[in-house]
Backbone as a ProteinNet text record, in pm:
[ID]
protein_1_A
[PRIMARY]
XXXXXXXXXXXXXXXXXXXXXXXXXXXXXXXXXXXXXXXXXXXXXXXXXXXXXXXXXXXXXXXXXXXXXXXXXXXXXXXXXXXXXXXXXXXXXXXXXXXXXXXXXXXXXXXXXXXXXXXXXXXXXXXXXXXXXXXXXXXXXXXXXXXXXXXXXXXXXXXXXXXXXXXXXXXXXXXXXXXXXXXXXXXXXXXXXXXXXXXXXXXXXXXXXXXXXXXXXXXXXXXXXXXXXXXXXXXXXXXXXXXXXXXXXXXXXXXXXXXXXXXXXXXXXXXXX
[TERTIARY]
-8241.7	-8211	-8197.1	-8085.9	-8049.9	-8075.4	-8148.8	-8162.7	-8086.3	-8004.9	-7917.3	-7914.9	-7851.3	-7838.9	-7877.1	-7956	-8000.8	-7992.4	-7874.1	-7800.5	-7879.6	-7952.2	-7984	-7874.3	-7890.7	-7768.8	-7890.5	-7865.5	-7926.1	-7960.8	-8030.2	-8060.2	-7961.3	-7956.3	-7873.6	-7740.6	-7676.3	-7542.6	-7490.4	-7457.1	-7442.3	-7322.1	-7206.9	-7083.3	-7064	-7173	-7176.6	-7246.4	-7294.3	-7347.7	-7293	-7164.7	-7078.4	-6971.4	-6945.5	-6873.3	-6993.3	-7127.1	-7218	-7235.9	-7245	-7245.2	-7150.2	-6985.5	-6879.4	-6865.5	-6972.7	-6998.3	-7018.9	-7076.9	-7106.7	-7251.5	-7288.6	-7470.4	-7554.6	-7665.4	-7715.4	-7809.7	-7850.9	-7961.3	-7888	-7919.3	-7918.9	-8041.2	-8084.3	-8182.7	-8152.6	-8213.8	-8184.2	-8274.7	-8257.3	-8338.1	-8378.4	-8562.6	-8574.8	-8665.7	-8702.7	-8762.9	-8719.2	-8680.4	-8624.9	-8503.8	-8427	-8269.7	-8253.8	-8357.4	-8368	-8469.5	-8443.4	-8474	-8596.3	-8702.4	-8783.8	-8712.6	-8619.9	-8548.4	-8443.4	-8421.8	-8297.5	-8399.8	-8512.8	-8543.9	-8571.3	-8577.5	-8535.8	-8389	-8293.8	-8198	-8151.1	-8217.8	-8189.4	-8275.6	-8351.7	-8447.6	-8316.2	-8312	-8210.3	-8048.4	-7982.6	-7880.5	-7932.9	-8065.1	-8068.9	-8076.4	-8173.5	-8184.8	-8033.7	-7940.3	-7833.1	-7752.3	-7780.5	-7729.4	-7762.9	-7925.2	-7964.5	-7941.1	-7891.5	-7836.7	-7705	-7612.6	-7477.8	-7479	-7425.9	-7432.1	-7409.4	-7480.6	-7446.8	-7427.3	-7384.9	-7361.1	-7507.8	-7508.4	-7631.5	-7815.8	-7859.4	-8046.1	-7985	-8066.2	-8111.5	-8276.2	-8320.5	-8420.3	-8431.7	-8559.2	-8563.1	-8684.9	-8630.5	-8710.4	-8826.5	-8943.9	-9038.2	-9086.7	-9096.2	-9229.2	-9360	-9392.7	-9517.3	-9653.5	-9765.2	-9841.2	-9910	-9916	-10012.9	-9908.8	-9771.4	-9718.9	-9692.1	-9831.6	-9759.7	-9667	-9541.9	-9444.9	-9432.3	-9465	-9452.7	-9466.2	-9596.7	-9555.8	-9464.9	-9380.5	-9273.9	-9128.8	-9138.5	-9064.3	-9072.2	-9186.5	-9206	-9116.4	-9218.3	-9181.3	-9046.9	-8942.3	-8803.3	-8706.4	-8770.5	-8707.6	-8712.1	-8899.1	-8915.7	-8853.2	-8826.8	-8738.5	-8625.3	-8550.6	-8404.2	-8444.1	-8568	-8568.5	-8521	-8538.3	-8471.5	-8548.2	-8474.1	-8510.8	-8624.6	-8659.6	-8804.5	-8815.9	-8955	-8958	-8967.3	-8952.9	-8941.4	-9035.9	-9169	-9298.1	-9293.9	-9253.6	-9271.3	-9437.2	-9459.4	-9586.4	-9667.3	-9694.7	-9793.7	-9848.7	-9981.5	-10048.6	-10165.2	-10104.1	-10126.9	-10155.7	-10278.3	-10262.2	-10323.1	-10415.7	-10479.2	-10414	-10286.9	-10171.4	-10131.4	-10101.9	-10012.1	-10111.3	-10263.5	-10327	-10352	-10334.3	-10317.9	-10200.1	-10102.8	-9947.8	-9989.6	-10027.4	-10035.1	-9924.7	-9853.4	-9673.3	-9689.7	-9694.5	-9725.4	-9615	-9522	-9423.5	-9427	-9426.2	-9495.5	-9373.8	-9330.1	-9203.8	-9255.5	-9168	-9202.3	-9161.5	-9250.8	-9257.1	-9233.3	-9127.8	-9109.7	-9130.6	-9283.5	-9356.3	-9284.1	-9276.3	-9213.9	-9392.3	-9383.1	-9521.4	-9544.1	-9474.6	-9535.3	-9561.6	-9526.1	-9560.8	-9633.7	-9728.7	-9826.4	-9934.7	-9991.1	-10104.5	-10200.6	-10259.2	-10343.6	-10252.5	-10124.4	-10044.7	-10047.8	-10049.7	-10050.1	-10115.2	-10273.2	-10360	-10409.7	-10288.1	-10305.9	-10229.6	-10107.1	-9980.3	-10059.9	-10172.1	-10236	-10257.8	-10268.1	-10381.2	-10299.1	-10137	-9967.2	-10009.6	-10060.8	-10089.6	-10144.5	-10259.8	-10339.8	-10275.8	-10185.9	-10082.9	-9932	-9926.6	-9808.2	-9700.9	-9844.9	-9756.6	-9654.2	-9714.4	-9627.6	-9528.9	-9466.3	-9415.2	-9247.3	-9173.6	-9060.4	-9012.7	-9074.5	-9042.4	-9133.8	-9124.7	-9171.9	-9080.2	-9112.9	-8979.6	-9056	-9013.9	-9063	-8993.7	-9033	-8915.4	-8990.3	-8874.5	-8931.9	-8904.3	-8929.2	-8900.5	-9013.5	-9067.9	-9204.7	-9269.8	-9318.9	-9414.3	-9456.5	-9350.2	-9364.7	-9372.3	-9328.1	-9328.3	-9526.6	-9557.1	-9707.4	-9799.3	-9709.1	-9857.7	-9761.5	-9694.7	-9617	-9597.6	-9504.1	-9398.6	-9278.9	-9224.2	-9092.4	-9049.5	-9006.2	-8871.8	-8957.7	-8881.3	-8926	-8818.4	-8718.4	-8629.7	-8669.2	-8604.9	-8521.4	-8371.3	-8374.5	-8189	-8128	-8120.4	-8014.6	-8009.1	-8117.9	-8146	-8260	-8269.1	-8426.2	-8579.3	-8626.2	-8727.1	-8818.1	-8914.2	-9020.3	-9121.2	-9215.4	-9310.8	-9425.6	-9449.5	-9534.5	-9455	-9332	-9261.7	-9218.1	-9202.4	-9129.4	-9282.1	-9419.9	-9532.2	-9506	-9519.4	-9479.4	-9392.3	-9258.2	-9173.3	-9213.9	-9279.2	-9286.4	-9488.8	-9533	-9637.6	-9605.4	-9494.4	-9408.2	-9382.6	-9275.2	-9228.2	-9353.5	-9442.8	-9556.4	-9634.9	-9631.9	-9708.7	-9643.1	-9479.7	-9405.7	-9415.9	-9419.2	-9442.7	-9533.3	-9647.6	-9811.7	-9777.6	-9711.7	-9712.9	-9580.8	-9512.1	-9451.9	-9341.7	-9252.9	-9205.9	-9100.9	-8948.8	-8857.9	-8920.5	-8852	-8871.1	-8770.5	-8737.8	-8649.3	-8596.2	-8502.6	-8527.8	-8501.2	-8504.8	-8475.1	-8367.1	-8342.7	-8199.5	-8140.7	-8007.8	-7953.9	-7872.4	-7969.6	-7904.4	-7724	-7682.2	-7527.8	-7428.3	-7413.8	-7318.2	-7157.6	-7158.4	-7027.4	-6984.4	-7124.6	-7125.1	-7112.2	-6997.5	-7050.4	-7075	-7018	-7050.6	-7190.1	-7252.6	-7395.1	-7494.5	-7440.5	-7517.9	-7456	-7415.9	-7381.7	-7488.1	-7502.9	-7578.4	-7718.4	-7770.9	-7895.9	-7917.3	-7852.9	-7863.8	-7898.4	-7802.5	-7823.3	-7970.7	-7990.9	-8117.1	-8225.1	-8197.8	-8320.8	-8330.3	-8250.8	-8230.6	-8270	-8210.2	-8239	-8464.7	-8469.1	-8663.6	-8704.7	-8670.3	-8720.3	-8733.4	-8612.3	-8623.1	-8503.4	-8502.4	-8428.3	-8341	-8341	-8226.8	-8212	-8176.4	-8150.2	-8124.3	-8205.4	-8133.5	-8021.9	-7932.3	-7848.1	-7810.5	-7765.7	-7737.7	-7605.1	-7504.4	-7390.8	-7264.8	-7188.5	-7141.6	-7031.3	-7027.8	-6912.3	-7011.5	-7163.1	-7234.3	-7272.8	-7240.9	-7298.7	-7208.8	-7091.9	-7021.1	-7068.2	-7155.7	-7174.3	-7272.1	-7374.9	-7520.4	-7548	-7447	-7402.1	-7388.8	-7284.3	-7227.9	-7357.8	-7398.8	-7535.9	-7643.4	-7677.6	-7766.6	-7749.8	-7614	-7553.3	-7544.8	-7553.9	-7564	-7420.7	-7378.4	-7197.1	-7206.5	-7115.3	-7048.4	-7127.2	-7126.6	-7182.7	-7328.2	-7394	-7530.7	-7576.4	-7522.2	-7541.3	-7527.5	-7407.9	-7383.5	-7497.9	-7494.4	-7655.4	-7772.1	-7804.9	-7946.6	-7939.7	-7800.4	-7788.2	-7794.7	-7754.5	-7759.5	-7957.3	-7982.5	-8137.9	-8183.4	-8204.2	-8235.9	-8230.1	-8107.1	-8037.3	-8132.3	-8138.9	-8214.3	-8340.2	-8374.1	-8560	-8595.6	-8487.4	-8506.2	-8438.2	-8370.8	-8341.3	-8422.8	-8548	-8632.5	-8816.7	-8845	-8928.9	-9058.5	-9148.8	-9269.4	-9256.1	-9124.5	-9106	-9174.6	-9216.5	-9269.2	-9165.4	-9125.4	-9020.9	-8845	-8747.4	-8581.6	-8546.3	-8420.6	-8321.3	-8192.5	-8135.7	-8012.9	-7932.4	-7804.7	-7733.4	-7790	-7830.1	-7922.7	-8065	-8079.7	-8230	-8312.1	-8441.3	-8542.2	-8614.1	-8576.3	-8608.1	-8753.8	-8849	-8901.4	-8990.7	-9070.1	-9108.2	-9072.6	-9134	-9088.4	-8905.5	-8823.1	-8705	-8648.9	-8709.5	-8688.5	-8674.6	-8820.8	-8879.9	-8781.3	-8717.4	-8595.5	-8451.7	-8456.4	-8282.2	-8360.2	-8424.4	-8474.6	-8426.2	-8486.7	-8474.5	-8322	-8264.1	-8136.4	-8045.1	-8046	-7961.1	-8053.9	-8158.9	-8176.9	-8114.1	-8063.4	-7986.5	-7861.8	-7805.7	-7682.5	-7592.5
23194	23166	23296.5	23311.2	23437.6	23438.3	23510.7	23494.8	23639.2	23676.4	23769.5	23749.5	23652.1	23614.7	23462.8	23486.3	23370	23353.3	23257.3	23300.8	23172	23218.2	23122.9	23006.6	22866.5	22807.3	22699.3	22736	22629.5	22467.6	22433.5	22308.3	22190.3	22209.5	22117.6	22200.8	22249.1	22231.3	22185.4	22077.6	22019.8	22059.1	22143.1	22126.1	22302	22323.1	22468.5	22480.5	22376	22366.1	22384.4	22284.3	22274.1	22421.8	22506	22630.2	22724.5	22723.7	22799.9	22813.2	22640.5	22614.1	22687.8	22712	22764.4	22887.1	22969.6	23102.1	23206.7	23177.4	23186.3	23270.4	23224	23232.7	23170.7	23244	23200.9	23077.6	23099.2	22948.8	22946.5	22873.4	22826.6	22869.9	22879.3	22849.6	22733.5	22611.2	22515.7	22518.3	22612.3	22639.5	22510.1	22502.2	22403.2	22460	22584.6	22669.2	22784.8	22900.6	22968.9	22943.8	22872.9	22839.1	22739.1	22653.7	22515.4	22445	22455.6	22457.8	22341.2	22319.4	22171	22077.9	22062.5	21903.4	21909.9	22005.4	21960.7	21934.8	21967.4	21930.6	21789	21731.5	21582.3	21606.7	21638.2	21589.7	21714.5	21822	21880.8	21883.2	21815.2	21757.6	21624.9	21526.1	21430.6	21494	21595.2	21699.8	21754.5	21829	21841.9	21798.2	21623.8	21531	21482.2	21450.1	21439.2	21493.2	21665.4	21718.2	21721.9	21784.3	21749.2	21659	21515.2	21409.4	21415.1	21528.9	21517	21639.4	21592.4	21762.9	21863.5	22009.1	22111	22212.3	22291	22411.5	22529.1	22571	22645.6	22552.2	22655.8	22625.2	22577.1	22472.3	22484.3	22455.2	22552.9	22575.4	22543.3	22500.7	22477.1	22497.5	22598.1	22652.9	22557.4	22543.1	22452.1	22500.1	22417.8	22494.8	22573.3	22650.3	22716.5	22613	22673.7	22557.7	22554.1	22576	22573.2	22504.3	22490.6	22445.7	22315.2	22210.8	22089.5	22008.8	22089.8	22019.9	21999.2	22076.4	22068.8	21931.8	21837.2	21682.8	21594.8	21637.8	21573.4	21633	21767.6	21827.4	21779.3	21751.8	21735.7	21591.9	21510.3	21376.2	21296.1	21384.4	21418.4	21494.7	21616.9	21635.7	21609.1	21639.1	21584.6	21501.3	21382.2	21271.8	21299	21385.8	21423.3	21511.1	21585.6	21685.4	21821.8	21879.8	22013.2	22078.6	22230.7	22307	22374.5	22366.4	22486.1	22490.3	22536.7	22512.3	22690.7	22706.3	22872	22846.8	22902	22895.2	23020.1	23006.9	23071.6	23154.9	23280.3	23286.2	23275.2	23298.8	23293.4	23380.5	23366.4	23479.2	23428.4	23480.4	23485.4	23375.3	23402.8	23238.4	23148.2	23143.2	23075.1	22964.6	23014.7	22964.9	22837.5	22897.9	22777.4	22672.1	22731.8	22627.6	22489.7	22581.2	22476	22404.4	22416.2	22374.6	22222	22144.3	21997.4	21908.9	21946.7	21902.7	21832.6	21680.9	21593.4	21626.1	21703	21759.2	21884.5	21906.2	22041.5	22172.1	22203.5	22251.4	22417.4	22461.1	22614	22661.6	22794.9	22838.2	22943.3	23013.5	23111.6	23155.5	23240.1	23291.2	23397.9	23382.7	23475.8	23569.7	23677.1	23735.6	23814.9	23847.7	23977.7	23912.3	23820.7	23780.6	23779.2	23762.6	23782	23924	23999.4	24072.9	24094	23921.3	23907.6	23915.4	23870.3	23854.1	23997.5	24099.1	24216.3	24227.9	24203.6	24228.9	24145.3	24044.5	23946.5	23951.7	24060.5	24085.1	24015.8	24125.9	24112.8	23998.4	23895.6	23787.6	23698.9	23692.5	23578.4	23620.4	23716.5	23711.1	23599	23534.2	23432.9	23275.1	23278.7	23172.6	23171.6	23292.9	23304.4	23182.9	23068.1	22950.7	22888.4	22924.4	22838.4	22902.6	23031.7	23132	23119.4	23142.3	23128.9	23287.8	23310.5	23480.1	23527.7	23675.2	23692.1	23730.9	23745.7	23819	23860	23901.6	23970.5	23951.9	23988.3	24003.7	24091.7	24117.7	24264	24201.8	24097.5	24057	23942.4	23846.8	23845.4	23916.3	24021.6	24114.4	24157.4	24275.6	24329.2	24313.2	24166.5	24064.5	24003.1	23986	23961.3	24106.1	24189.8	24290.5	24367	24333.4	24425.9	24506.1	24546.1	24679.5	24646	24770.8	24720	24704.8	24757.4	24744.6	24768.1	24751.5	24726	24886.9	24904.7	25020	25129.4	25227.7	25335.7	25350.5	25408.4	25414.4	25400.6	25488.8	25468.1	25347.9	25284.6	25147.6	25089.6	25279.1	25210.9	25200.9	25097.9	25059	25193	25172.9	25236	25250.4	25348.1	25315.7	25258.7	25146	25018	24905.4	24906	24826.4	24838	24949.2	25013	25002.4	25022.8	24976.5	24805.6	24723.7	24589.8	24576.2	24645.9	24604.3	24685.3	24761.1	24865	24744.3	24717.5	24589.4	24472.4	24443.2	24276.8	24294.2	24417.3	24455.7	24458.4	24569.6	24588	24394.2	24344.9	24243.9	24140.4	24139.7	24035.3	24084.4	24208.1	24297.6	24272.9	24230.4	24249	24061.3	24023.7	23851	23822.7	23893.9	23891.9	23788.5	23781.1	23669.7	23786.5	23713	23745.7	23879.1	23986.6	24046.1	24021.8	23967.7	23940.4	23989.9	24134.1	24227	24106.5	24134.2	24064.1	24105.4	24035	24041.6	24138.6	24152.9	24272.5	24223.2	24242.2	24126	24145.5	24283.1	24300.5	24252.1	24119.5	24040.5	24106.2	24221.7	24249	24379.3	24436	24587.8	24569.7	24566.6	24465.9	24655.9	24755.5	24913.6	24966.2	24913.5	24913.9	24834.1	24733.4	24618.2	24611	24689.6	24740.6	24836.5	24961	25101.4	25027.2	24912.5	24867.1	24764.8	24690.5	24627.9	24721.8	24831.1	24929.5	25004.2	25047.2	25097.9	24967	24870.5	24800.7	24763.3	24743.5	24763.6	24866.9	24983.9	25137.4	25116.5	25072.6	25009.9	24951.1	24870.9	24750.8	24622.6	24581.4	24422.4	24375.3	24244.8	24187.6	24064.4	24093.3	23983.5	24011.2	23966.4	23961.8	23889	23828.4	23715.3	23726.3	23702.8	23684.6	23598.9	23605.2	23524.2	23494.3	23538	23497	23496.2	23419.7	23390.7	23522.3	23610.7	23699.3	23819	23823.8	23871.8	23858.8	23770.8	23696.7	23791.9	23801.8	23887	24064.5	24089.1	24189.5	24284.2	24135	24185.3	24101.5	23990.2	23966.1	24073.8	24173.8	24291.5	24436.7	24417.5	24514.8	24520.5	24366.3	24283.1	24248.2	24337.9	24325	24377.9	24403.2	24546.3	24600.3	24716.8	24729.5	24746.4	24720	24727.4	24873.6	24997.7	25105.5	25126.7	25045.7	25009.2	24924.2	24858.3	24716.8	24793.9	24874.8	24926.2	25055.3	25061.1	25216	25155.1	25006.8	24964.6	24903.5	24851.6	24794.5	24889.1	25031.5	25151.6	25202.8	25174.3	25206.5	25158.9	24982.5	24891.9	24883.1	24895	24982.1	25054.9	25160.3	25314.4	25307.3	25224.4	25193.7	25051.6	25004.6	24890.8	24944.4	25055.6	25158.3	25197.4	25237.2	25327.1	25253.3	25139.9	25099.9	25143.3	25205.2	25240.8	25417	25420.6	25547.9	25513.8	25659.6	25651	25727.8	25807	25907.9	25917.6	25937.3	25917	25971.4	26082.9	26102.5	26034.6	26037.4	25937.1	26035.3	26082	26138.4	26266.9	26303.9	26449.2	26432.8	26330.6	26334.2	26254.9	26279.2	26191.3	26022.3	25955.6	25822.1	25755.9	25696.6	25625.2	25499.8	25481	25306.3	25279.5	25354.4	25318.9	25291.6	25424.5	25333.9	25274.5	25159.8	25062.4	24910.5	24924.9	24867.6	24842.2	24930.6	24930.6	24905.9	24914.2	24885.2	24728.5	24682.1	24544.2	24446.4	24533.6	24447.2	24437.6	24548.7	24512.4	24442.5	24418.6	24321.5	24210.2	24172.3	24052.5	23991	24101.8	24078.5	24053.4	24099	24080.9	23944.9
16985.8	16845.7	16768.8	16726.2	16578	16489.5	16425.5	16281.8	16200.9	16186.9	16173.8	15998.3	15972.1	15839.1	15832.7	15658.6	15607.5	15492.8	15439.1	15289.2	15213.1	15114	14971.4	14966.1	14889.4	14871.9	14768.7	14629.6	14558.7	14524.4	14563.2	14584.7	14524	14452.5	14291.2	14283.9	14423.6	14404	14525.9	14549	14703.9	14696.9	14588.4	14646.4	14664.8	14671.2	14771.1	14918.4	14962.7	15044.7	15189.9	15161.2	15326.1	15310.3	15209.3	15214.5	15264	15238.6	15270.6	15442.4	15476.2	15596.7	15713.1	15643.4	15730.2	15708.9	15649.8	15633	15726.9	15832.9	15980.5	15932.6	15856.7	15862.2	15985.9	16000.7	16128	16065.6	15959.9	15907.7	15692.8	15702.3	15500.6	15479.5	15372.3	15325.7	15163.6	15138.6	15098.6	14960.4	14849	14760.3	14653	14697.1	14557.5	14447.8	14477.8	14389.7	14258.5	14271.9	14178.7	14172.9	14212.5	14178.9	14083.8	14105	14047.5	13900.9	13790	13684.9	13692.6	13644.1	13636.5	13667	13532.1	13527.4	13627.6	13712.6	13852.9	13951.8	13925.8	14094	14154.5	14076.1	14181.4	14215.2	14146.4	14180.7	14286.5	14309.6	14403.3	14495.3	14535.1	14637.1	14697.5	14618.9	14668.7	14734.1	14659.1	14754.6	14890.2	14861	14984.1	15112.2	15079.7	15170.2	15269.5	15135.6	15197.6	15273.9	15220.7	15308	15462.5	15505.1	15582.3	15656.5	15610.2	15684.6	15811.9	15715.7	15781.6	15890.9	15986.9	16100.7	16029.2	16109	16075.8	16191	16213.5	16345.9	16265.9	16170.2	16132.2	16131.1	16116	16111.2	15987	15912.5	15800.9	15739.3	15641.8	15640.9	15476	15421.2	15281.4	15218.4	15089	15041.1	14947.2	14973.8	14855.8	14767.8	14628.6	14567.2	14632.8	14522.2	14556.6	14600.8	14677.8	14675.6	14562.4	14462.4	14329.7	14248.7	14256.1	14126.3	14119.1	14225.1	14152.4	14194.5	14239.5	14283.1	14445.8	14512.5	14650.6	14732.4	14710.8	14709.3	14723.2	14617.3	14621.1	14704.2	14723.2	14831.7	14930.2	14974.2	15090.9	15159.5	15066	15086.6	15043.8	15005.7	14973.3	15090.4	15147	15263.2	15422	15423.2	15545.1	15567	15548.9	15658.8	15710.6	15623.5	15709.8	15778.6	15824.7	15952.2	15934.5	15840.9	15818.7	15971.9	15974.7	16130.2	16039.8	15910.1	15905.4	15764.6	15724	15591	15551.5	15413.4	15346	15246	15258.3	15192.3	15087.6	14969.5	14857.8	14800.6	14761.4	14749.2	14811.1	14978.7	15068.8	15058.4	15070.2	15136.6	15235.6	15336.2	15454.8	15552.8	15662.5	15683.1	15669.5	15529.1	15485.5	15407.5	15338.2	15283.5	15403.5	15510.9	15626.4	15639.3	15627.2	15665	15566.5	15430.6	15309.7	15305	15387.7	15357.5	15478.4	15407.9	15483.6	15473.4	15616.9	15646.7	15755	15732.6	15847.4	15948.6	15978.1	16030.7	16081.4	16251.5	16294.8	16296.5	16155.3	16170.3	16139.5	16181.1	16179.4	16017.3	15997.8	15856.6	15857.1	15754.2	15694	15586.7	15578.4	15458	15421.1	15252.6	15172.3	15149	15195.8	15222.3	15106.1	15018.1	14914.2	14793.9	14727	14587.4	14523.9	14549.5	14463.2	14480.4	14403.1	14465.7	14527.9	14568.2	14706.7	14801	14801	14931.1	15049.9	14944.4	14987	15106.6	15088.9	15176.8	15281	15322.6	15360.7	15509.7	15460.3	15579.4	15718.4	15774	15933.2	15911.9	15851	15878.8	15954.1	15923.5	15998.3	16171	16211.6	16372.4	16404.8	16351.9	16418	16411.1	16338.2	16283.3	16362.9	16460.5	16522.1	16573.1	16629	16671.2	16586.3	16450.9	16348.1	16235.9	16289.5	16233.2	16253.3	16194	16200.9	16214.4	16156.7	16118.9	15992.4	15908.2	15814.8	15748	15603.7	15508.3	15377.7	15287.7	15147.2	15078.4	14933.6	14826.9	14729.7	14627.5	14517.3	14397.9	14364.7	14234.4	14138.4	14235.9	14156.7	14182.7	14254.5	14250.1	14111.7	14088.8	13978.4	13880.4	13861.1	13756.5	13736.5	13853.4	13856	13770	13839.3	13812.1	13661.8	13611.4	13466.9	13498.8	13649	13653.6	13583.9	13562.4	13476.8	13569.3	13670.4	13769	13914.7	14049.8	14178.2	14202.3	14173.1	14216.2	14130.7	14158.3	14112.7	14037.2	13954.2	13931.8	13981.4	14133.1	14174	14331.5	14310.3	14356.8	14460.7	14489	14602.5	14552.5	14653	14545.6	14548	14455.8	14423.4	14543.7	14521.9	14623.5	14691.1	14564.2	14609.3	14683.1	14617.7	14694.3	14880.7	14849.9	15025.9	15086.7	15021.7	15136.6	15132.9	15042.5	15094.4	15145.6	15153	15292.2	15395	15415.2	15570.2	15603.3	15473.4	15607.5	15619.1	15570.2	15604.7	15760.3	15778.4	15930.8	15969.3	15970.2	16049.8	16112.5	16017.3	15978.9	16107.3	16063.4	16147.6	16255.8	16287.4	16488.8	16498.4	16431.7	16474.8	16547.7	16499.1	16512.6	16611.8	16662	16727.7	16684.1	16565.6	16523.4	16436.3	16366.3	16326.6	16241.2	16213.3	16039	15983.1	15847.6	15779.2	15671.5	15615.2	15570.4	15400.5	15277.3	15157.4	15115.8	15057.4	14951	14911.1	14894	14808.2	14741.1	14607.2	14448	14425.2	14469.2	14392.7	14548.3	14504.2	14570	14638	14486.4	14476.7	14582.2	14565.3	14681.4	14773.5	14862.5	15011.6	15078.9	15040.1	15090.7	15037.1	14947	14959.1	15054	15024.3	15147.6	15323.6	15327.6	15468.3	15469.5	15390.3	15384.1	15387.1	15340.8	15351.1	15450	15518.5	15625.9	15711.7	15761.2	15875.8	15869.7	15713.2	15695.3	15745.8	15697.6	15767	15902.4	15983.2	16127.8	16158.7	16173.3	16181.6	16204	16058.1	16084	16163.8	16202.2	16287.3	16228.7	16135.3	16075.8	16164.9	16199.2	16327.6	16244.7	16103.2	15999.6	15858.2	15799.7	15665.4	15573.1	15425.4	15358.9	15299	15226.1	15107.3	15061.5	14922.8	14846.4	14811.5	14882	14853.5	14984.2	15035.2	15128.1	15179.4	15119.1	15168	15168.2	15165.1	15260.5	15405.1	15432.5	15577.4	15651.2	15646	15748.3	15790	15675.4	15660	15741.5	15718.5	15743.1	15886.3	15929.8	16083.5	16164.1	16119.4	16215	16145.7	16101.7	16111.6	16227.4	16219.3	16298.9	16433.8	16455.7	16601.5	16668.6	16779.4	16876.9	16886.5	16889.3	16859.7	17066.3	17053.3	17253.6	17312.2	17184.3	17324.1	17301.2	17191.6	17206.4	17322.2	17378.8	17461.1	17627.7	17586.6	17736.1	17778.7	17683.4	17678.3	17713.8	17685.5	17689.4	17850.5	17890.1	18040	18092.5	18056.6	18135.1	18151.3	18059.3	18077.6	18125.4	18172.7	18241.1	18375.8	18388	18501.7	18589	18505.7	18569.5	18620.7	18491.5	18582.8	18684.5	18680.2	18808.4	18937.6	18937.3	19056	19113.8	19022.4	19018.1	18968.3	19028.1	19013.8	19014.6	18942.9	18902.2	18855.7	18811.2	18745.1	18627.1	18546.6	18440.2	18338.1	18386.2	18303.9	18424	18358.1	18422.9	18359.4	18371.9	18284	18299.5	18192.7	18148.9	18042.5	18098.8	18006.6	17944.3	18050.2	18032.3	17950	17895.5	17817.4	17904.9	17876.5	17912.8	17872.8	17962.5	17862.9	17970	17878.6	17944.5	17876.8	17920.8	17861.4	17734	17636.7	17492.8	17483.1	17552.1	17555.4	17656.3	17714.5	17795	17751.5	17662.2	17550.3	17457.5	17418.5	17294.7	17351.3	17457.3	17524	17570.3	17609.4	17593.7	17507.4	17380.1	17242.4	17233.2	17244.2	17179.5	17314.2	17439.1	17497.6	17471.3	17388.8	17322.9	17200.1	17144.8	17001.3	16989.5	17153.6	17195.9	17219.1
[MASK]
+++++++++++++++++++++++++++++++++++++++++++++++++++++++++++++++++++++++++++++++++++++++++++++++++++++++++++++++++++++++++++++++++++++++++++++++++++++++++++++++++++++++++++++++++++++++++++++++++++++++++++++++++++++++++++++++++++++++++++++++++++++++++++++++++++++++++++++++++

């Protein structure tokens, strides 16, 4: 299963839903939370159901209320029946959160991990919860909103440096759990030459997908998330070398020295392949 891209698609607009779908996103995400005003969310709880109903070639996954606000109840008992592939847990922290999330449905979860300021210190805790992990992911926008930063960035767009530790222990957090990292959003729809420059940067880290919010991202942050042909042939070439060479510890390859750690990493990527 890929999780490459995972594009937002607001609950309470079902007639974005099936263009989202032919996007070649690897999952939806089926928003009934910040997209969706009080008074839409029944009626975008009922879109989503329907949708859910009709085939799809993508995951689809749907976002719920928080567990404190009340509404989640009725999410539940609104989508569960059509079977979505996974639910997107808003405001977790950690896995004390999954254990409060009572989903008569054993579906896998994708915690939005930074939101709040306990969430922070919570990252290690998604290891012991691994069975029920979909992946992990973050975001930079209630944060700062919780604690009265003005902004999560910089001018010229990268975040600040409370933020870049909540995304560098999201990754840490999702490797410790052995489950997706899912890098967050990049709000300007319109940059698709910025959001290339930040997909690669988050790959380049070690995040293995990416969300977005708008459909003529998906192509973008697909071919980021992809191994290009002489990545693929480099990692069969490493693979190669040490199954020639069984209980080597160190080989050279192309005049350098490679050994477990990059074996380990030409691994990963004819997995991504």
């Amino acid at each position: 299963m890929r999780l490459r891209s995972l594009l937002f698609v607001p609950g309470d607009r079902p007639d974005r839903m099936a263009k989202a779908a032919a996007s070649g996103a690897d999952a939806l995400i089926l928003d009934l939370e910040d997209a969706v005003s009080l008074e839409r969310k029944q009626a975008a709880r009922a879109a989503v159901a329907a949708f859910l109903a009709e085939p799809c070639a993508c995951m689809r996954l749907v976002r719920i209320n928080p567990l404190d606000s009340g509404l989640i109840a009725d999410d539940l008992a609104a989508v569960l029946p059509a079977r979505p592939d996974g639910l997107v847990l808003p405001k977790a922290e950690g896995a004390a959160s999954l254990a409060r999330l009572d989903s008569p449905a054993a579906l896998p979860i994708l915690p939005i991990a930074t939101e709040t300021p306990a969430a922070i210190f919570q990252l290690g805790s998604y290891a012991a919860v691994a069975d029920r992990l979909l992946g992990l992911t973050w975001g930079a926008e209630d944060l700062p909103a919780a604690i009265g930063a003005a902004t999560a960035r910089e001018a010229d767009g990268r975040f600040t440096p409370p933020y870049e530790l909540a995304r560098s222990l999201t990754l840490f957090g999702a490797h410790a759990a052995g489950v997706a990292a899912i890098e967050t959003v990049y709000p300007d729809f319109r940059d698709l030459e910025g959001l290339a420059a930040y997909a690669a940067r988050g790959r380049r880290d070690g995040f293995t997908g990416m969300m977005a919010i708008h459909p003529s991202q998906v192509s973008v942050i697909n071919a980021a998330f992809t191994p290009s042909d002489a990545e693929l042939d480099h990692a069969r070439r490493v693979v190669a070398a040490f199954d020639a060479n069984p209980g080597a510890g160190v080989l050279a390859l192309d005049g350098k020295m490679i050994d477990a750690p990059h074996l380990k990493a030409a691994r990963r990527v004819l997995g991504m392949g």
